[in-house]
N, C-alpha and C positions, 0 to 999 in steps of 0.2 A: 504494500500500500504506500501509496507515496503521499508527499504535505499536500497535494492537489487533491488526491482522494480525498484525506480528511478532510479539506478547507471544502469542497463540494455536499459532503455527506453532512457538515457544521450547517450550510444552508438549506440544507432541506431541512434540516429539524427547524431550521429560522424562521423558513418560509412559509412551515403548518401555523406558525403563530403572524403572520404578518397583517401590518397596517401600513394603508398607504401614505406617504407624506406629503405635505405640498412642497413644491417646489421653492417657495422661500425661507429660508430658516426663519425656525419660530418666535427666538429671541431678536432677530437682528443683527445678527452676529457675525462675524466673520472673522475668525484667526487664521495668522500666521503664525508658523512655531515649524520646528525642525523635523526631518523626519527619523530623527532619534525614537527606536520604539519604548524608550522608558517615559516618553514626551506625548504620551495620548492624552490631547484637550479632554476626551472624552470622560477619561477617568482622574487626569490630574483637578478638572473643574466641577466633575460631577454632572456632566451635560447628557440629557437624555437623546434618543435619534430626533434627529432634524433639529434641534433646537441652531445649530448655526455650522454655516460654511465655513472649513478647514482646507486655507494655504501651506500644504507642506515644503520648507525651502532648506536650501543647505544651510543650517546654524540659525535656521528662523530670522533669516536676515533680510531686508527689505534691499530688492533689488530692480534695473528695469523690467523683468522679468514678472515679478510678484508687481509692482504696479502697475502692467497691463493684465496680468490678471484680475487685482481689484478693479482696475475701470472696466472691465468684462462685465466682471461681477455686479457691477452698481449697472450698468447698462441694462442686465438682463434681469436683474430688481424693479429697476424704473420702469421696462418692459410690460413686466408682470404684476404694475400698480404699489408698488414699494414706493416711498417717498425716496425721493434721492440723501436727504438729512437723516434716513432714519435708521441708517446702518451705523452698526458699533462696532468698532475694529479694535482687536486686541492684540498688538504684536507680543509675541512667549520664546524668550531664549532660555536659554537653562545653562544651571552648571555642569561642569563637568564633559566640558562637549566637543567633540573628537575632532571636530572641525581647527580646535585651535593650534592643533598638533602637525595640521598640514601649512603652519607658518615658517616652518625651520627645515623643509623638506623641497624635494625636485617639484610636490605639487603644487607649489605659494602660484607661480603662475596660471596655473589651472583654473586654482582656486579663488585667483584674481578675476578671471576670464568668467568664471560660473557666477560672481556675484554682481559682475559689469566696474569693474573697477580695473583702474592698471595695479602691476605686483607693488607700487614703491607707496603705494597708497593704502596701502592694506593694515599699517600700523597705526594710521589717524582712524579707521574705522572700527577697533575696537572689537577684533574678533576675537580675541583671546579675554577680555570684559564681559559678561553678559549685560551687567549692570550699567554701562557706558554705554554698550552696544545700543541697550534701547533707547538713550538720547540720542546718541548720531544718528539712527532710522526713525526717529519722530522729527529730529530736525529735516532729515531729508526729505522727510512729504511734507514738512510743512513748509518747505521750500520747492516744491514742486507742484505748481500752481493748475495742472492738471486732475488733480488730486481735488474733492472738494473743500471749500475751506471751512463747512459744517460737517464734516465728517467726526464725529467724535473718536479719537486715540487713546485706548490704555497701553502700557506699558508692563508686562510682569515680570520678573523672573523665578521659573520654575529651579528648585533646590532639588536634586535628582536624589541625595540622600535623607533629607527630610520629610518629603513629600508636598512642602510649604510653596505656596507662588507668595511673593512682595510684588508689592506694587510698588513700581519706580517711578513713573508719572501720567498722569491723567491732562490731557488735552479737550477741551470739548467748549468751544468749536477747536479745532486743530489749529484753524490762526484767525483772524481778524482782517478781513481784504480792506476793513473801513481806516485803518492806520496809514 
């Protein structure tokens, strides 16, 4: 039997019990967080199904990549009668995360390439931080004016050995276009 079989034979017994969701998450919600499997929104926040859309990125790190997927995202909200104000974005890095360990290696470049950034810039953004991390990726959208500027931003960091998320910083509106 292989992980395929089980993970097949896991959703039939799922699917005797299934309900269907709507297509908008139910909270509003929308995280990004890494796709480290100790890092499940689901169980690290207690979120039932559907309650909100999960960006998984490398280091849970806000890249152009992740921001055209949230403008996706809010597009096809707006689409489907979601106010475009009414999404909550929670960016979620954590400790302990493997991602930091490719700064001193052959794949810094890579790893520069995967998040959109060049390798000489990779020490001002805080990957080896998580706690920095999440102001440099709040600063970044809210410096990136495609982004709404009532998009409300939380900030967490998940503790991979306590179990604990901190809140680092709350934005909401994300910025002020009236300044």
């Amino acid at each position: 039997m292989t992980v395929v079989d089980t993970l097949v034979g896991r959703n039939e017994r799922r699917a005797a019990h299934h309900t269907e969701l709507g297509a908008l998450p139910t909270l509003g919600l929308c995280i990004v967080t890494c796709p480290d499997p100790r890092v499940d929104p689901v169980h690290v926040l207690g979120l039932e199904p559907g309650d909100a859309a999960v960006v998984r990125a490398a280091a849970g790190r806000v890249s152009p990549v992740v921001v055209n997927q949230l403008l996706l995202l809010q597009a096809a909200g707006t689409a489907a009668g979601q106010p475009a104000s009414g999404l909550e974005l929670i960016l979620m890095t954590h400790t302990d995360c493997g991602v930091a360990g490719l700064l001193e290696s052959p794949y810094r470049a890579a790893l520069a390439a995967l998040l959109g950034y060049h390798p000489d810039d990779l020490d001002a953004k805080a990957i080896d931080d998580p706690h920095r991390a999440i102001r440099v990726d709040l600063d970044a959208l809210t410096d990136d004016h495609r982004v709404p500027s009532t998009l409300s931003v939380t900030g967490l960091v998940y503790d991979v050995h306590t179990g604990r998320v901190q809140l680092i910083e709350r934005r909401s509106p994300l910025r002020n276009d009236h300044d």
